[in-house]
C-alpha positions, 0 to 999 in steps of 0.5 A, a space after each residue: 979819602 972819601 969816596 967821590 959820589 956823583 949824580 951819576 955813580 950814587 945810585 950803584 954806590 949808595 942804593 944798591 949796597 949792601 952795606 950802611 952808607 954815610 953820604 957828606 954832601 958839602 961844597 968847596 965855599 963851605 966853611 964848616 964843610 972844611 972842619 967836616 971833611 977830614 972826619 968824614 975821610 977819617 972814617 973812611 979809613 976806619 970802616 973801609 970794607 964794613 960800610 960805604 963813605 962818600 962825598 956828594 959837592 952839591 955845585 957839581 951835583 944839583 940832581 941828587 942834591 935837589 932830589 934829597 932836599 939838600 937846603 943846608 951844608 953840611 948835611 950827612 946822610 946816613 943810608 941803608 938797604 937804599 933807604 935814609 935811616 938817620 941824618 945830621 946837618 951841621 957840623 959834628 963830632 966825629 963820635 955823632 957820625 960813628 955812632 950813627 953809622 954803627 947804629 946801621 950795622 946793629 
């Protein structure tokens, strides 16, 4: 399971690690936030200890969403040294979200 980022976690835990981020901000009303979900989990499992995977409900969370300019859901944010380096809104492969974050550890 993805990690649960929160507006007041997100800091520690996306823009001060020292590994590649990827960040799904989503809702429970989401549709295509449900198809996302188990990938982003998926992914958690298979990069754990080589980059952070977490989870940002944009309801609970209006701060941070408001901060990145979240319009759309899904949005993935892909971070690195506390920096956005690459996203994705929509829905994608899980091939697009591994690709994007193996491109962070190059």
């Amino acid at each position: 399971m993805a990690i649960e980022l929160t507006d007041a976690n997100f800091e520690e835990l996306v823009l001060k690690s020292d590994k590649p981020v990827l960040v799904d901000f989503w809702a429970e009303w989401c549709g295509p936030c449900r198809m996302v979900g188990p990938v982003v989990d998926e992914i958690h499992t298979e990069y754990e200890g080589k980059a952070v995977v977490g989870k940002v409900n944009v309801d609970h969370n209006p701060e941070i969403s408001a901060k990145y300019g979240i319009r759309n859901i899904p949005t993935v944010l892909f971070f690195k040294n506390g920096e956005i380096v690459d996203k994705q809104v929509g829905a994608a492969a899980k091939s697009a979200y591994a690709g994007k974050l193996d491109a962070q550890m190059a």
